[in-house]
C-alpha positions as CSV (number, residue, x, y, z in Angstrom):
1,X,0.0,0.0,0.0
2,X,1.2,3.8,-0.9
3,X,0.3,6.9,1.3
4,X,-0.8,9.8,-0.3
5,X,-2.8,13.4,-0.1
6,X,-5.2,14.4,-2.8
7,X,-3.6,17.1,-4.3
8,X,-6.1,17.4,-7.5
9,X,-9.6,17.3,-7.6
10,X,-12.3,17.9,-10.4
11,X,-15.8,16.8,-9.0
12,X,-17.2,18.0,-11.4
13,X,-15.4,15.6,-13.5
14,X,-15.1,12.7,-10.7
15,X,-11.6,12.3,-10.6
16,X,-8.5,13.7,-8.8
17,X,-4.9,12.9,-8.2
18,X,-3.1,11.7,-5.0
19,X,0.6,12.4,-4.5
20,X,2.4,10.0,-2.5
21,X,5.0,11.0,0.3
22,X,7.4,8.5,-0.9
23,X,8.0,10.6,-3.4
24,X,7.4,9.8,-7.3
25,X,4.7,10.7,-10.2
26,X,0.5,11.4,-8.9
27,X,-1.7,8.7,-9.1
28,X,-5.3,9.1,-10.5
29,X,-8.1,8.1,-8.4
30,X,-11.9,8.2,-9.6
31,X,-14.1,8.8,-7.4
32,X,-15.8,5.5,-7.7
33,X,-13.4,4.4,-5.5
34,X,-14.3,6.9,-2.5
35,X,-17.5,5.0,-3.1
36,X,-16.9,1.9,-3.5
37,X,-15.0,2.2,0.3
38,X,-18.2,3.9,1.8
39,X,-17.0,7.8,1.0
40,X,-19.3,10.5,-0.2
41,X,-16.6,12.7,-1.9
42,X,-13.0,13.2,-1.3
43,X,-11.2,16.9,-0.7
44,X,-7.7,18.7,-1.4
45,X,-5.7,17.6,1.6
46,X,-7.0,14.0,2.9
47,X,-3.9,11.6,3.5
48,X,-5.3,8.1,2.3
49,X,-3.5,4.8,2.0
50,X,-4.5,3.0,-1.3
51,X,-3.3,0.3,-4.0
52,X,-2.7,0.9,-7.7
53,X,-4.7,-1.3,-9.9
54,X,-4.1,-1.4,-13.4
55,X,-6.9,-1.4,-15.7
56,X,-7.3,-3.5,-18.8
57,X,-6.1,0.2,-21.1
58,X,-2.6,0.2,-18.8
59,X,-3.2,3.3,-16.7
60,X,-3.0,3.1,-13.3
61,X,-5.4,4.0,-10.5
62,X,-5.7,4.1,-7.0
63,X,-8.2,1.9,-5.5
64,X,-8.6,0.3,-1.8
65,X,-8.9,3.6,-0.3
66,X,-8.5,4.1,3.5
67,X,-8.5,7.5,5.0
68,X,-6.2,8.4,7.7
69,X,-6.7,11.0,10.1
């Protein structure tokens, strides 16, 4: 699992990006995964942990969201 703080977010689109603390490139997240863990919405700032899936087109996503206090 990868740590992370949204640092992107379009809800009008659905879809944001995290940036983890280890360092390296965003990762997307849709916010079908917020739901699919029980979340209304994310915002700017939460710190979640979270796995990348890749999806059948080869981009990455985060999924298994789990927000941290």
């Amino acid at each position: 699992m990868q740590t992370g703080i949204v640092q992107f977010l379009s809800l009008a689109k659905g879809y944001g990006f995290l940036r983890p603390e280890d360092g390296g490139g965003d990762n997307f997240v849709h916010i079908s995964s917020a739901h699919a863990v029980g979340l209304e919405t994310l915002a700017l700032g939460d710190r979640f942990t979270y796995d990348i899936q890749i999806a059948r087109n080869g981009k990455a996503s985060a999924v298994n969201l789990v927000k941290l206090a």
